[in-house]
C-alpha positions in Angstrom: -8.8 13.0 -1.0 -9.6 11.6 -4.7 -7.4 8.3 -5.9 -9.5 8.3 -8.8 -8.3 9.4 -12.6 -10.2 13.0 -13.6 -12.4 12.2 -16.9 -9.8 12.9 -19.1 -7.2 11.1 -17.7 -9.3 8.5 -17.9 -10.2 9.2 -21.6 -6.5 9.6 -22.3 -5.7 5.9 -20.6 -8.5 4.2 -22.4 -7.1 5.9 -25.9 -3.9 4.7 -25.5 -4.8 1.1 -24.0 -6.6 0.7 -27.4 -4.2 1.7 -29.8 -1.4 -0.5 -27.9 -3.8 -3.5 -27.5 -4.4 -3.4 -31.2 -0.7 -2.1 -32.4 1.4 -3.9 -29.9 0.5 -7.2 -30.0 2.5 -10.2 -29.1 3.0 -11.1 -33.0 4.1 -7.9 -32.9 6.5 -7.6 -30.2 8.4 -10.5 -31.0 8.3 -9.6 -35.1 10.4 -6.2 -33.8 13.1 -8.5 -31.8 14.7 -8.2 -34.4 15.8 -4.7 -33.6 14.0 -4.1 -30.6 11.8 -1.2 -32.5 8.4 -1.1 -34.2 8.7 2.0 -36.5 5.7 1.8 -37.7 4.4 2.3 -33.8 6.7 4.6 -33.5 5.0 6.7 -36.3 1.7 6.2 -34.4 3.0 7.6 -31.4 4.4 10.6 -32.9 1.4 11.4 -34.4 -0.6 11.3 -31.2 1.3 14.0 -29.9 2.7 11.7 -26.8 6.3 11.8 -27.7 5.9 15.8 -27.2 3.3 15.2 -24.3 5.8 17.0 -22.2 7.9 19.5 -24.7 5.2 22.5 -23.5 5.0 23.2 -19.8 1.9 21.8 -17.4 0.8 25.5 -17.2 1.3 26.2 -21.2 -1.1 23.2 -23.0 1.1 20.5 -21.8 0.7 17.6 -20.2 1.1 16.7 -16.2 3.5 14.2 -15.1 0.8 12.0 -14.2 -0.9 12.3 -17.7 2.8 11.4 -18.9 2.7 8.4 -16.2 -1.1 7.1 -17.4 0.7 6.8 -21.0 3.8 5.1 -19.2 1.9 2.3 -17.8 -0.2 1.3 -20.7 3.1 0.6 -22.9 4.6 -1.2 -20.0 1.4 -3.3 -20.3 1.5 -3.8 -23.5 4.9 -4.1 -24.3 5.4 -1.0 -26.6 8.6 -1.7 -29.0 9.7 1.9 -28.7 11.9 4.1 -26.2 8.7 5.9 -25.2 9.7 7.0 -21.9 13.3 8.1 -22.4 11.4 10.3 -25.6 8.5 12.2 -23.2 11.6 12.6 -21.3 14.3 13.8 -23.7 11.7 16.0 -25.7 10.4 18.0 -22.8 14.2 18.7 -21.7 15.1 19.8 -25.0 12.2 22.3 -25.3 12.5 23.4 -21.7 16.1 24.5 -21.7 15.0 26.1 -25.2 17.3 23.9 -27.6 17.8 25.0 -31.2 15.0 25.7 -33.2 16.1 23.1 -35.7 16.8 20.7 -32.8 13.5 20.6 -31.1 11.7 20.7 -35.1 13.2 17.2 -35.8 12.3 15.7 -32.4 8.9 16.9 -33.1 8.6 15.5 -36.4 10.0 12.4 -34.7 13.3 11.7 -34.9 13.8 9.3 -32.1 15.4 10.9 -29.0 16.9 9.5 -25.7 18.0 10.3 -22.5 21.7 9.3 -21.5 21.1 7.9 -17.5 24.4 8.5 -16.4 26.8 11.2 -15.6 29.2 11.3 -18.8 32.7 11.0 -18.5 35.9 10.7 -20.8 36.7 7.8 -22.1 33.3 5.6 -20.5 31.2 4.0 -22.0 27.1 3.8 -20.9 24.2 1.5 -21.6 21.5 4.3 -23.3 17.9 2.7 -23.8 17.2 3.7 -27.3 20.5 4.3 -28.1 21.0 1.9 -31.1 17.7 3.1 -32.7 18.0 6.9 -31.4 19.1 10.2 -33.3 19.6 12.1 -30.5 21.0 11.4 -27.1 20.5 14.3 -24.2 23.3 14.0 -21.6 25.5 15.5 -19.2 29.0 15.4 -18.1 29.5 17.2 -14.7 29.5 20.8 -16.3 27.4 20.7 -19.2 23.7 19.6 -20.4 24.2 18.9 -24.1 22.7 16.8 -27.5 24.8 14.7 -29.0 23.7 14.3 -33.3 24.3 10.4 -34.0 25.1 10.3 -37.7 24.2 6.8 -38.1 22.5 4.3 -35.6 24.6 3.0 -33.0 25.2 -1.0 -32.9 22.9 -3.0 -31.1 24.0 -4.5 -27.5 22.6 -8.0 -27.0 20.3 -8.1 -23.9 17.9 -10.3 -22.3 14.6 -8.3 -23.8 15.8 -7.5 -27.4 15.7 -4.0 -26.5 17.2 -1.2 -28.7 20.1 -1.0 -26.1 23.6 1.1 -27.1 27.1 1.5 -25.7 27.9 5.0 -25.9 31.0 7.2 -25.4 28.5 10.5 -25.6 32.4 12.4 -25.3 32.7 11.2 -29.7 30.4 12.8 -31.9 28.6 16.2 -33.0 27.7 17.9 -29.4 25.3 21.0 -28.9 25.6 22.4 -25.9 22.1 23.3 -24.3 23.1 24.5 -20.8 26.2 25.1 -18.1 26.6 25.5 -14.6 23.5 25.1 -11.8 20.7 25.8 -14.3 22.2 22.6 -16.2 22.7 20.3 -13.3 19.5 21.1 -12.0 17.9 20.7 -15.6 19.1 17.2 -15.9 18.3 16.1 -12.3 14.9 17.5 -13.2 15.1 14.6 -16.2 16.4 11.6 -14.2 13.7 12.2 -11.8 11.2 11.8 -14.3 12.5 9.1 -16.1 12.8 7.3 -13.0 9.1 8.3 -12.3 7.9 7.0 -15.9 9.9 3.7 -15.8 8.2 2.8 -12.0 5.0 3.0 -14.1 5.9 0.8 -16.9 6.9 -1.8 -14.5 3.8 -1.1 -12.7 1.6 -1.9 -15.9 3.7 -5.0 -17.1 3.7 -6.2 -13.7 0.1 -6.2 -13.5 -0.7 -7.6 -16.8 1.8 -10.6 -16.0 0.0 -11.6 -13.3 -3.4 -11.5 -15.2 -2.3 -13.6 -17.7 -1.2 -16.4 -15.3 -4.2 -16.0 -13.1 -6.2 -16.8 -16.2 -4.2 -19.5 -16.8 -4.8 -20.8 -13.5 -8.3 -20.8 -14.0 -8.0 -23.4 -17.4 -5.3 -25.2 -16.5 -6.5 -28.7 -14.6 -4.7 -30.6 -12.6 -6.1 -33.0 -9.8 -9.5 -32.3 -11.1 -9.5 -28.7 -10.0 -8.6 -25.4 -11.0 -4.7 -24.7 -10.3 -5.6 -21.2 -9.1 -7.6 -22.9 -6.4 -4.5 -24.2 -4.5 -3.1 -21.6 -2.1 -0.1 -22.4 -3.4 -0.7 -21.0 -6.4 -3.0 -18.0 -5.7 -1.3 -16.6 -2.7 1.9 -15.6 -4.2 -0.3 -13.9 -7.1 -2.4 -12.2 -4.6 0.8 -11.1 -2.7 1.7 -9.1 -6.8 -1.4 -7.8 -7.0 -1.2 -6.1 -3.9 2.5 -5.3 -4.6 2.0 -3.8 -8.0 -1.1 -2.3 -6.6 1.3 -0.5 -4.4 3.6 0.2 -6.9 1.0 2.8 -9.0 -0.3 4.6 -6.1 3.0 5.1 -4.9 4.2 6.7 -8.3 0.8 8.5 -7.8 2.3 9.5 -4.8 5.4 10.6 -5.2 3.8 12.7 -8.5 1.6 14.4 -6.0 4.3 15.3 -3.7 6.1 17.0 -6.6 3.3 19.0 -7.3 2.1 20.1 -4.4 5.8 20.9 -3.4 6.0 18.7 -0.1 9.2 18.2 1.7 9.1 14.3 1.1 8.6 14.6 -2.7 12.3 13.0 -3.6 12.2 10.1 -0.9 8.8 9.0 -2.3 10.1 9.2 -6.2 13.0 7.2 -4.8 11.1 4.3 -3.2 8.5 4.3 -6.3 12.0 4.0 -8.3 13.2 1.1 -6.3 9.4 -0.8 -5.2 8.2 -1.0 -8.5 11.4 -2.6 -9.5 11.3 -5.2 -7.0 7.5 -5.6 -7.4 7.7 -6.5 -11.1 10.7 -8.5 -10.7 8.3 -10.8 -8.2 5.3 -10.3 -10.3 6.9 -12.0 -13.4 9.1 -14.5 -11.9 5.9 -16.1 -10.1 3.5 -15.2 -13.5 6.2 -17.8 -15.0 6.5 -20.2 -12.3 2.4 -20.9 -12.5 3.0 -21.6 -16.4 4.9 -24.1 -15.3 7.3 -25.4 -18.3 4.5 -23.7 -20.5 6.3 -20.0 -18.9 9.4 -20.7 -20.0 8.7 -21.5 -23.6 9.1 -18.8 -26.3 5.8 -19.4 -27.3 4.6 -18.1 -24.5 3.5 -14.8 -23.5 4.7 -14.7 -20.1 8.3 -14.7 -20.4 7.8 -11.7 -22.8 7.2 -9.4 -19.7 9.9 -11.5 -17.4 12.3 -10.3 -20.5 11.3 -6.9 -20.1 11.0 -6.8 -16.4 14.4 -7.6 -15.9 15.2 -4.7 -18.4 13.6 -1.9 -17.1 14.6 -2.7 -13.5 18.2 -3.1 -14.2 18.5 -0.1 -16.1 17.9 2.1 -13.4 21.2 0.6 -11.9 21.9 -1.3 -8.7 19.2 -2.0 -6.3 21.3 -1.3 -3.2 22.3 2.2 -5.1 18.9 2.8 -5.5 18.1 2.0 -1.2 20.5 4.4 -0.4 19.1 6.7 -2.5 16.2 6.6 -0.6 18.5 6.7 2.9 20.0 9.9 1.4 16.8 12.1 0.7 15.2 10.6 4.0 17.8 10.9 6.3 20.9 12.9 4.6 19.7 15.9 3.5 19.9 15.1 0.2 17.4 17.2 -2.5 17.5 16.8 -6.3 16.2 19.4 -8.3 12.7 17.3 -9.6 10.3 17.8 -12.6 7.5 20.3 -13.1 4.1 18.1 -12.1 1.3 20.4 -13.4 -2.8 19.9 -11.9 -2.3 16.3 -11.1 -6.2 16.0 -10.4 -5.4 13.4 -7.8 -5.2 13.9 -3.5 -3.5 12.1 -1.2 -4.7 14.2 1.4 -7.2 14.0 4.5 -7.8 17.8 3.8 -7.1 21.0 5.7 -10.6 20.5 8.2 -9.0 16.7 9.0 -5.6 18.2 9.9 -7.4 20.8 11.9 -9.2 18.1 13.9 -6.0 16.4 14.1 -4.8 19.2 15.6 -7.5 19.8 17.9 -7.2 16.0 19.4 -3.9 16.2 20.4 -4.3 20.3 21.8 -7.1 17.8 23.9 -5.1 15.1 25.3 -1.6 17.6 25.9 -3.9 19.3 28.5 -5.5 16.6 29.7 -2.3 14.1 30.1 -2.0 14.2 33.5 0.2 12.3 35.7 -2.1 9.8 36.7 -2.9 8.6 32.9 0.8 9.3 32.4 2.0 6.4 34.4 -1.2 4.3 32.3 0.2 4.6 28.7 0.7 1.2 27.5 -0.3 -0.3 24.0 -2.6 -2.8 26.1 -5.9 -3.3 27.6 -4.3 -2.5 30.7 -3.4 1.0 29.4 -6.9 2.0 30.0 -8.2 4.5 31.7 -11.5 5.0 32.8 -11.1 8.9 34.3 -9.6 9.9 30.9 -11.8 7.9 28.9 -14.4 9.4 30.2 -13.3 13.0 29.2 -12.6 12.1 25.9 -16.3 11.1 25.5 -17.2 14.2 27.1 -15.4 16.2 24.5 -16.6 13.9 21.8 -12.7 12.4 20.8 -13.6 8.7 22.0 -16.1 8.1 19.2 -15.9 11.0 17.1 -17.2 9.5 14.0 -20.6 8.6 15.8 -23.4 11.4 16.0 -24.2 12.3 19.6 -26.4 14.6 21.1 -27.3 16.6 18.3 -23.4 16.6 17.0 -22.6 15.3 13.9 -20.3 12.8 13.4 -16.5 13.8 11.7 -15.9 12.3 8.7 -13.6 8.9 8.2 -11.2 11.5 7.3 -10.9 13.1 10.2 -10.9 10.2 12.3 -8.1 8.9 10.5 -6.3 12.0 10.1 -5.8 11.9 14.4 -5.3 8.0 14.3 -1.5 8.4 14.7 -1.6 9.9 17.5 -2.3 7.4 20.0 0.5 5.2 18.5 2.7 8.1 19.3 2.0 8.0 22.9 2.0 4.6 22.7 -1.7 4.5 24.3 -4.0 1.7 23.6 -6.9 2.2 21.8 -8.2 -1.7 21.5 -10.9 -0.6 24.1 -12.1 2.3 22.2 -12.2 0.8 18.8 -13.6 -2.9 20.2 -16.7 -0.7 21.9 -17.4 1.8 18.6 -17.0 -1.7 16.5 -20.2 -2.8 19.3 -21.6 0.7 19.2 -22.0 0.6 15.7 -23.8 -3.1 15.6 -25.7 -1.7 18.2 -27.0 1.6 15.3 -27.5 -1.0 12.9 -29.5 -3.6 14.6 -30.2 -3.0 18.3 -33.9 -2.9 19.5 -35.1 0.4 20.2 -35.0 0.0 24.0 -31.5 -1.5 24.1 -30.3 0.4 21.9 -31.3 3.2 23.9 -29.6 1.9 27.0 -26.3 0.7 25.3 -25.6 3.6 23.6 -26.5 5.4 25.8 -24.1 4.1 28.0 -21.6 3.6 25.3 -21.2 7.4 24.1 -21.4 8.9 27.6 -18.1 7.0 28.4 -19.7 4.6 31.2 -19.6 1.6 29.1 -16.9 -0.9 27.5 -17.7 -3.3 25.0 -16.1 -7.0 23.3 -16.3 -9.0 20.7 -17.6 -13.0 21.4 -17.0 -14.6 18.3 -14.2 -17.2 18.3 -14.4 -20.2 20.1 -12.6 -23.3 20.9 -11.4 -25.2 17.9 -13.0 -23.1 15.2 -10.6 -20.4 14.6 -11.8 -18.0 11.7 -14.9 -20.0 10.9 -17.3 -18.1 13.2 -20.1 -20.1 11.6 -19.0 -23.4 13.7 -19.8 -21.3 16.3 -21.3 -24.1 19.1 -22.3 -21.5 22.5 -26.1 -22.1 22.9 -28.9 -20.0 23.6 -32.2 -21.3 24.4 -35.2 -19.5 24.2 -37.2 -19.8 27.6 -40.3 -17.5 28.1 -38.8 -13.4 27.5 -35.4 -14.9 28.6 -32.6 -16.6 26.3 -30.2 -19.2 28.8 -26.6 -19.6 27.5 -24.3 -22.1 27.6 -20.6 -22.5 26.4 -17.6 -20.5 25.6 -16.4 -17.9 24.0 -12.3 -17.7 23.5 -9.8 -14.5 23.0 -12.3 -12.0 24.1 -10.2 -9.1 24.3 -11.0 -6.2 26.7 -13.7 -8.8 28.2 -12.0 -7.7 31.6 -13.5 -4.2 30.5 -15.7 -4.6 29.5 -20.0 -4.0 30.3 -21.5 -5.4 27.1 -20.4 -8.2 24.7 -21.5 -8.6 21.1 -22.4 -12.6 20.8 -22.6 -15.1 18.0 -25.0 -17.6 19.6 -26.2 -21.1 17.8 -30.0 -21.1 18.1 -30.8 -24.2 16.3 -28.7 -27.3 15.3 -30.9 -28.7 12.7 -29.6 -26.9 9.3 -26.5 -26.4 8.0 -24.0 -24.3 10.1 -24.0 -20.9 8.9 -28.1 -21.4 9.5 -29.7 -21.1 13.2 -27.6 -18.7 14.5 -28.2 -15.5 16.2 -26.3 -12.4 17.6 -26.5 -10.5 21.0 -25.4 -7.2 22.4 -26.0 -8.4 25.9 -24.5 -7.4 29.5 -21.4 -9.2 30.3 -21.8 -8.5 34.2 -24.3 -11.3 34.2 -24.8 -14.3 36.9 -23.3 -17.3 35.3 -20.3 -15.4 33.2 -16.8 -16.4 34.6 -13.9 -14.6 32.9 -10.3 -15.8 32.6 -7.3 -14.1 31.4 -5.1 -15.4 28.7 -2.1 -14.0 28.4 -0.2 -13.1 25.0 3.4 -12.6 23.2 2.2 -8.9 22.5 1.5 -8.1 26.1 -1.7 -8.0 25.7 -4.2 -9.6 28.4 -7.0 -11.2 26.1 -9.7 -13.7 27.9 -11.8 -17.0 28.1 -15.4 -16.1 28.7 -17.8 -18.7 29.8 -21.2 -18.7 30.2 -23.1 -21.0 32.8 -26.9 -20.9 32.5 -26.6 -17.1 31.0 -30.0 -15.5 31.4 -30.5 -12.6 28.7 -33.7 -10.9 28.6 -34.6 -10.8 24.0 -34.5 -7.0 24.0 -30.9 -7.7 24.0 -30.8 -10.1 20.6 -30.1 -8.4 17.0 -31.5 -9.0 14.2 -34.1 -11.9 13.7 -33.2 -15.6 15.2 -31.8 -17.4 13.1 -30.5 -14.9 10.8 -27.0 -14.5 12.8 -25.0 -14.9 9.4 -26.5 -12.0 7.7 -25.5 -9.9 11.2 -22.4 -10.9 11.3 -21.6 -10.2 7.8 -22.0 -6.5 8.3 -19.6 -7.0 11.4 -17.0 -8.5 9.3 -17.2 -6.0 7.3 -16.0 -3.5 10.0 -12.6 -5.4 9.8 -11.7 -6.1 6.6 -8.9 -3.2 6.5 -5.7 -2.2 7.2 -6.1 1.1 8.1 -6.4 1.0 11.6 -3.0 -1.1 11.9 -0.6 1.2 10.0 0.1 3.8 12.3 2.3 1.3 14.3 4.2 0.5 11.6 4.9 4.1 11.2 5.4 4.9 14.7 7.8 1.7 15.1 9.8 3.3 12.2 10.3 6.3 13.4 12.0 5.1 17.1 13.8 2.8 14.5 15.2 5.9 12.4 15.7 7.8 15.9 17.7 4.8 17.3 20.2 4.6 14.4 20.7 8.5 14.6 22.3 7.7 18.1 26.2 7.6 18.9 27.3 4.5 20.0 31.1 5.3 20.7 33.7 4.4 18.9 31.4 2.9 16.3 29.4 5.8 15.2 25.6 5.5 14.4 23.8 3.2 13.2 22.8 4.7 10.6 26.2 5.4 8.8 26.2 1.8 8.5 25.3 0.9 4.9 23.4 -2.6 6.0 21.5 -0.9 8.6 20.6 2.5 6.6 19.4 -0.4 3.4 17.0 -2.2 6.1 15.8 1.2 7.3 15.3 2.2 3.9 13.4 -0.9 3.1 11.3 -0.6 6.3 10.6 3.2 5.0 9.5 2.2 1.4 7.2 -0.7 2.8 6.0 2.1 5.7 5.4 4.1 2.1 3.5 1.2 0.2 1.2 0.0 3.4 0.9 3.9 3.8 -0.9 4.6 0.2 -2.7 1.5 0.4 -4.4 2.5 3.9 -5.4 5.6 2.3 -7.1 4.0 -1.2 -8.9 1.5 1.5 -10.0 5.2 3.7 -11.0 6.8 -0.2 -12.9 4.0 -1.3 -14.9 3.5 1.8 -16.1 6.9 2.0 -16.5 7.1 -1.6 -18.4 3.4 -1.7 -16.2 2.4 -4.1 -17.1 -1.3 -4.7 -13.5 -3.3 -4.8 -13.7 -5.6 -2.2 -9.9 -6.3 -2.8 -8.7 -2.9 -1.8 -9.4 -3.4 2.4 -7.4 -7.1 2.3 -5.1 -5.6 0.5 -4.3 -2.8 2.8 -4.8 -5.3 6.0 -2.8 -7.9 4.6 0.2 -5.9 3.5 0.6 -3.5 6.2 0.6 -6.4 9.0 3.0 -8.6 7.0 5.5 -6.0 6.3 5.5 -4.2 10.1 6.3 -8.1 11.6 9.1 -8.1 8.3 10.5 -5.0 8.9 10.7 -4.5 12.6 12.5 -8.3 12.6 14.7 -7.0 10.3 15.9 -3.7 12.6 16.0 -6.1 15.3 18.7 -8.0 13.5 21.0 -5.6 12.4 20.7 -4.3 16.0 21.8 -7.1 17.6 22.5 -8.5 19.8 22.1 -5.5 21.9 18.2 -5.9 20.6 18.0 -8.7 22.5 18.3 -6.5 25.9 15.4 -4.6 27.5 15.4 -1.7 29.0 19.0 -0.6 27.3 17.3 1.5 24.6 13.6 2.8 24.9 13.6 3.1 21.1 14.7 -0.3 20.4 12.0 -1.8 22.8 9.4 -0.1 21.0 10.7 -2.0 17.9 10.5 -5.0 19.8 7.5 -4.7 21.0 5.7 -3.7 18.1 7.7 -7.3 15.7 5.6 -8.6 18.5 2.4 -7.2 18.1 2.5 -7.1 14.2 2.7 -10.9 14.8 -1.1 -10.7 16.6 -1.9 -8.0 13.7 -1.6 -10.8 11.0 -4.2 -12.6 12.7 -6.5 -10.0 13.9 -9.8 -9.7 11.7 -9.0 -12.8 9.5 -5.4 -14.1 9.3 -3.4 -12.9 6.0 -3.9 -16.1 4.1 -7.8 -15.4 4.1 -7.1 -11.9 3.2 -4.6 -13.6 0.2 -7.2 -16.1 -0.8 -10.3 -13.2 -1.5 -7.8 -10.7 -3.2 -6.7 -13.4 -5.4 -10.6 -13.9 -6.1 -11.6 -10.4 -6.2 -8.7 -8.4 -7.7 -7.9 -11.3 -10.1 -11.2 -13.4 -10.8 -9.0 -16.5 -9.6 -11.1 -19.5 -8.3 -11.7 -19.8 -4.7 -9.1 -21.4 -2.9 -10.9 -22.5 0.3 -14.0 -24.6 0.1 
């Protein structure tokens, strides 16, 4: 796996984010209104060679998609006054279907050149970008891929972003016929693909500089003596577009390494990148504006500069809906356009072949050892688990295989995650499993040698369960009210209190404990952590019992003894323990193969007769919710993985794991509400279709997963801080 740009690529974005920071400035975006084109940039970009970045193949000195994409992004940023994209575009078809040798020399020499985004037809007229400023116009009319020669700019349309915009009847004018039949169809597929490829990226770069600018406004602007970025009110929403438009690149990353590496899902993912970026920029800019305030909708503002060209570049790829069924077609309907030539990306979305092969292995395991017995267990609960199997997948080194044991190393975060999916296939619970390596690994990093020994020991073997102790009555996320006490007598600490939604406590042999040692400092002082036996005298357990199904407890603790071999870490110096447990949880990894799982009983539900009717899915409503559900599935999907790169690269961006957490959760409990109601009301009923129930059980979970290792409005508040340098919005 590498999400990271090569060097070049990286030499090639910080090239072009210079010249366009220096040569398309706002004074100078708003001077080319006037005709929606800077010729002078023009010239610039011409003579940079990226207008004919694409006119040699990947594999003959030219560039790769994503190189072409890395350019894309920086004009969206910064507002380039030129029809870029449809040039790169429009060039590279004219060289590749071998135009006219006195064609392809003006286009190099830079006569401006477009791409016509709809089928042409007699007598219709079509919105070309570029067209008013353009020379040539690339189109294609059902039969033919041909140039039409303007012999004198086309008029100017009025639209909302000034942008060099032409009505065109491409059946008038001087044609040159470049192609017929298949090779042309396929040809100028090939170029809409792209384009839309190259336009998700603009939007991806305006998007994200839109939000910049208003979080630094937000950091200036005052108002009840603070900060605005410091009210949620004002950072969450920006936090929710960073993460959005942080979605929106890796997925046109995405959907580029599909097409080179040839997968099956290549067109789906260039369709959702199409469609998400749109409606990711489109949100970005509207709230960018709205935390101006009356400043955002002044001309002299910056800000509504990119809400201009927002709307633009996501209403020229046509109507949204369109664009969702789109997506339902190449997921669902067989259908396959013929799509652009990538070339060596340099980028990996993949866990690698020895991840798949583990993957492969774990599942070979449980097949054979799925017997009737654990059969009848499966359940995404607690209650799903089961010690007898538990115990051989210890045995065989699947229930912590990222732990070293015995000599064996541990796999790599890749191959753990590469398996992960499978147990929300089955529909198995693995909250014990992943509660006890969570312990396990507290136990590695602090433990005393002799419990450590023991607990491990224990742990790995398959003879032990562990759970967490942190929460408590009344102090929700804010572990440091914590109030159970432990009081040091002789060798012995004695506990007193409660502990609240200890999950798998019913399990569980060992508990990992946020104790308060002393009272005399501030809170987050004179605290200290345990890893200590929860089968003790004096520990009473009761069951709470939750809208997921899930059996979570009350734990207290009556004159606790716990010999200090079991304490970790010094006294007193529970915060800077519990800091490296928090960071355990701060992704979304581990949540996103339900969403995936829930979609797929979704997709297999609407694939179902239902007499008279038909399926589901021939129902355009229902296929646009499923498609939604499958682009959000997409987004949480290539988030997950940055957060598994960047841990196991130690890439520092402590916005990447809320991001993943945060957006994955959100949009499970969005999407699986949504199938629910377009199901209805037969949704309602249990037990009528084992698909649908899944669905419903999982809009229930997802509701617990918003919560689960710091609720999605903590997660909003740090990446509003970390990804966007906004003020703190909690105290």
């Amino acid at each position: 796996m590498k999400l990271a740009l090569s060097e070049s690529q990286q030499l090639l974005e910080d090239t072009v984010a210079r010249l366009f920071e220096a040569e398309s400035t706002p004074q100078r975006v708003r001077a080319a209104e006037a005709t929606g084109f800077d010729a002078a940039l023009w010239r610039q970009l011409v003579d940079l060679g990226l207008v004919t970045m694409r006119a040699a193949a990947p594999d003959a000195g030219g560039s790769s998609l994503l190189d072409a994409a890395i350019v894309a992004s920086q004009a969206g940023r910064w507002l380039a006054s030129a029809p870029l994209v449809e040039a790169i575009v429009a060039v590279g078809l004219l060289h590749r279907v071998e135009a006219p040798p006195a064609l392809l020399e003006r286009v190099d020499a830079g006569a401006v050149a477009s791409l016509a985004l709809d089928e042409t037809r007699t007598g219709r007229r079509q919105i070309v970008p570029g067209g008013a400023v353009a020379e040539i116009i690339v189109g294609y009319d059902g039969a033919s891929l041909f140039a039409v020669n303007l012999a004198e700019p086309a008029a100017r349309v009025g639209n909302i972003a000034a942008a060099p915009l032409a009505s065109l009847d491409l059946t008038a004018g001087e044609r040159t016929v470049l192609a017929t039949g298949a090779s042309a169809r396929q040809a100028w597929e090939a170029a809409q693909e792209e384009w839309r490829l190259l336009n998700a990226a603009v939007q991806a770069g305006l998007g994200r500089r839109a939000i910049e600018l208003a979080a630094g406004y937000s950091a200036e602007r005052i108002q009840f003596g603070k900060p605005i970025g410091s009210f949620q009110a004002i950072a969450h929403p920006l936090a929710d577009s960073a993460t959005d438009i942080a979605g929106a690149q890796l997925l046109v990353w995405r959907a580029i390494w599909d097409i080179a590496a040839g997968r099956q899902d290549a067109a789906a993912h260039a369709a959702m990148a199409s469609w998400w970026a749109s409606a990711a920029a489109d949100a970005a800019v509207r709230r960018a504006v709205r935390t101006f305030g009356g400043y955002g909708v002044s001309l002299e503002y910056d800000v509504q500069l990119y809400f201009r060209r927002a709307k633009l570049h996501a209403l020229l790829t046509g109507k949204p809906q369109d664009q969702l069924d789109r997506v339902a077609a190449r997921l669902w309907l067989d259908e396959q356009p013929a799509l652009p030539e990538a070339g060596d990306v340099e980028i990996d979305f993949g866990f690698g072949a020895e991840a798949e092969a583990y993957a492969a292995e774990l599942r070979a395991f449980v097949t054979a050892n799925m017997s009737p017995d654990v059969e009848k267990k499966k359940h995404h609960s607690t209650s799903g688990h089961h010690p007898g199997f538990h115990k051989r997948l210890a045995e065989a080194g699947h229930a912590f295989p990222d732990i070293a044991v015995d000599g064996r190393p541990a796999r790599s975060r890749y191959e753990v995650m590469a398996a992960a999916p499978l147990w929300e296939d089955l529909n198995w619970t693995r909250t014990p499993i992943a509660v006890t390596e969570f312990v396990a690994k507290m136990c590695q990093l602090w433990s005393q040698p002799e419990a450590k020994t023991e607990i491990l020991g224990r742990i790995l073997a398959g003879d032990a369960l562990a759970c967490l102790g942190f929460s408590e009555p009344g102090a929700g996320s804010d572990v440091f009210s914590c109030k159970l006490s432990a009081r040091r007598e002789g060798d012995d600490w004695v506990m007193n209190g409660q502990k609240m939604f200890t999950t798998n406590a019913h399990n569980a042999d060992y508990i990992l404990i946020l104790t308060r040692t002393d009272n005399t400092g501030k809170k987050h002082q004179g605290l200290t952590m345990f890893i200590m036996p929860l089968k003790s005298p004096g520990v009473d357990i009761h069951p709470v019992y939750t809208l997921q199904d899930e059996r979570t407890n009350i734990v207290y603790f009556s004159d606790v003894r716990t010999p200090d071999k079991y304490r970790i870490g010094d006294v007193g110096q529970g915060a800077r323990v519990m800091a490296s447990a928090l960071g355990f949880e701060q992704g979304g990894a581990g949540y996103h193969a339900a969403q995936t799982a829930m979609l797929k009983h979704a997709v297999a539900w609407a694939r179902k007769p239902r007499g008279d009717a038909g399926r589901p899915l021939d129902d355009l409503t229902t296929r646009g919710v499923l498609a939604r559900a499958a682009i959000n599935d997409a987004v949480a999907e290539v988030l997950c993985r940055r957060q598994i790169w960047s841990e196991d690269e130690g890439v520092g961006d402590p916005a990447i794991g809320p991001m993943a957490k945060m957006f994955s959760t959100e949009t499970m409990y969005s999407d699986a509400s949504a199938i629910l109601e377009v199901a209805a009301p037969e949704s309602l009923v249990r037990g009528l279709d084992s698909d649908l129930d899944i669905v419903e059980t999982t809009m229930r979970r997802a509701v617990a997963m918003t919560i689960y290792g710091g609720t999605s409005e903590v997660h909003r508040s740090l990446i509003a801080e970390k990804s966007l340098g906004m003020p703190k919005s909690r105290e």
